[in-house]
Every structure is written in structure tokens, then in C-alpha cells.
C-alpha angles and dihedrals in degrees: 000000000000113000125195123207124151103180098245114121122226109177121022134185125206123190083308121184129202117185114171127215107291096031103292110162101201095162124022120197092325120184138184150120124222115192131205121297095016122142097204119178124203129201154165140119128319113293086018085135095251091136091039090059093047092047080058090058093053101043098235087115120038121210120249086220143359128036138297111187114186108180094351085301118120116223107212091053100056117110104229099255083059094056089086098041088064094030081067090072094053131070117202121216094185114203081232110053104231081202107163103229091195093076138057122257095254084052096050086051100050091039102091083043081056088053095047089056090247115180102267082237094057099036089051079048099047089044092057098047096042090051081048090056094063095036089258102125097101090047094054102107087051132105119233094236082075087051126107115232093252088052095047089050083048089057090052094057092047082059094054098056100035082100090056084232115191085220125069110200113174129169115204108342108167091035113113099021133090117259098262085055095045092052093044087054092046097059089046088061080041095059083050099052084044097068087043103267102156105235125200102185127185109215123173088189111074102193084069092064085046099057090063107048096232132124129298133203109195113203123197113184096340091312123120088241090168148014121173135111125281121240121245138022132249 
């Protein structure tokens, strides 16, 4: 497996601390760097904070203390008009979907180009080939509602990348698919790390990590308990 890692660090976590309204502690004193090109996991239990800590990433959540660095930019010191500058650089793969089933696949794709302010031409461009990507184009004209659930989580992923974003956050991704959909989704995330998209993934099942011989960072109640490679390759 070819893995590509080019030293530079691109999110960075340093003693971080995340406490919620009403004294929820989700993350305690967390630390770690990720660099290019990585495909990190991180697990642990249910309400671990595995979702928190990706929320951090993407600056939808801020820490209470310590530092979050993202492309050698610190969260909690961005003014807000500068959130989707560096937004432009994510892609989000969200354990719930937040698919719109009003429009059609091809629409869900182009929509965060729209956003953006994309040229109609290239976005008509980025959303074919990014529909292409997961093995969605002939489904394009379709609604989500008609999707599987291993091809709803695939347009999500289509969604992500439309941007092209040089960093790879999902939550959850396998989680509620079989295990043929789940593969299938994983070397999806696979063909990506391969051409150097850096990849942050939540898993809640620990034999997927294993099977890639990345990186894994293990969370208990909100604490870093592990960090250490996994063991085989996929």
C-alpha cells in the first residue's frame, strides 16, 4: 500500500479541551499532529468524542482551551467571514447525511460549488466527474430517496470532494452499511489517500483501521488513550 506522507503538518492539536453547556467534558487535554497525505483513524465507544474532535477540525465547534491549528491556521482565532475560506479546503462526510431529498443527485453534488460562486460550466464539469468518482453518474437525474444506503453515503462523498479539498474528514462512514457497502466505501476513501488527500475518519469499528495499516487514535471519555498503527492493509 502506497502511503503518502510528506512531513508537513496540516492539523495539529495541542493539549485541546472541549467542555459542552451544562459541564460536559467531550475532549480532555488532547494532542496530535497529522501530516499531508496521512490517512489517520480515530476510535473509541459511543460518545467517545470522535465526532466532537472532527467538528474541531472543521471549525463548526471551538475548544474551551488549548489549540487547533488546520493549515497552519488556528481556529479559535478566525474571524467568521474567514470560516468558508478555510472550509474550501475540507470536505465533510456527516454521520447523518444532511442529503437534501428535494433535489436530484447531480443537484446535491453541484450545490456547495453553487455556494462557492463556481462558473455554471465548471461546476457542471466538477459535479460529473465527482459523481463519476463514486460510481454515481448514471444515477445523476435521480432523487436520494431511490438511493440505497451505500449509494446515499457515496453521494455524500461526491459532495465532499466536489471542492477538490486537500483534507478528508468522515464521521462515520461504514456505519450503517453491510460489509460489501462498507468496503466498497472504504476504498473509495483508499483511491483518495492514495493521490495524497490528507483523510481524518471516525470509526466506531476498530477491525476497519486495521485493515490499512494507518494510523490509529484511540479516544476513551473524551481522553487520547492510544496512538499507534494498525496492523494489516486492505
Amino acid at each position: 500500500m502506497s502511503v503518502h506522507y510528506w512531513g508537513l503538518t496540516v492539523i495539529s492539536f495541542d493539549q485541546v479541551h472541549k467542555r459542552f453547556p451544562g459541564g460536559y467534558e467531550a475532549l480532555k487535554n488532547v494532542s496530535f499532529d497529522i501530516g499531508e497525505g496521512e490517512m489517520v483513524f480515530v476510535t473509541g465507544h459511543s460518545g467517545a468524542g470522535k465526532s466532537t474532535l472532527l467538528n474541531l477540525v472543521a471549525a463548526i465547534e471551538h475548544p474551551n482551551s488549548g489549540s487547533v491549528i488546520v493549515n497552519g491556521q488556528n481556529i479559535s482565532t478566525l474571524k467568521s467571514r474567514a470560516l468558508p475560506y478555510l472550509r474550501r479546503n475540507l470536505g465533510l462526510v456527516f454521520q447523518d447525511h444532511k442529503i437534501l431529498f428535494d433535489r436530484s443527485v447531480f443537484d446535491n453534488v453541484m450545490l456547495p460549488l453553487q455556494i462557492c460562486g463556481f462558473d455554471h460550466r465548471e461546476s457542471v464539469k466538477r459535479t460529473r466527474a465527482a459523481l463519476d468518482k463514486v460510481n454515481l453518474l448514471e444515477r445523476e437525474k435521480a432523487h436520494p430517496i431511490a438511493l440505497s444506503g451505500g449509494e446515499q453515503q457515496r453521494l455524500c462523498i461526491a459532495r465532499a470532494i466536489v471542492n477538490r479539498p486537500s483534507i478528508l474528514l468522515a464521521d462515520e462512514p461504514t456505519g450503517n452499511l453491510d460489509v460489501d457497502y462498507a468496503n466498497d466505501i472504504m476504498a473509495i476513501f483508499k483511491s483518495f489517500h492514495q493521490v495524497g488527500v490528507t483523510l481524518l475518519i471516525a470509526s466506531h469499528d476498530e477491525t476497519i483501521p486495521r485493515q490499512f495499516g494507518t494510523r490509529i487514535l484511540k479516544l476513551k471519555q473524551g481522553a487520547m488513550q492510544i496512538s499507534q498503527s494498525g496492523t494489516g492493509q486492505i
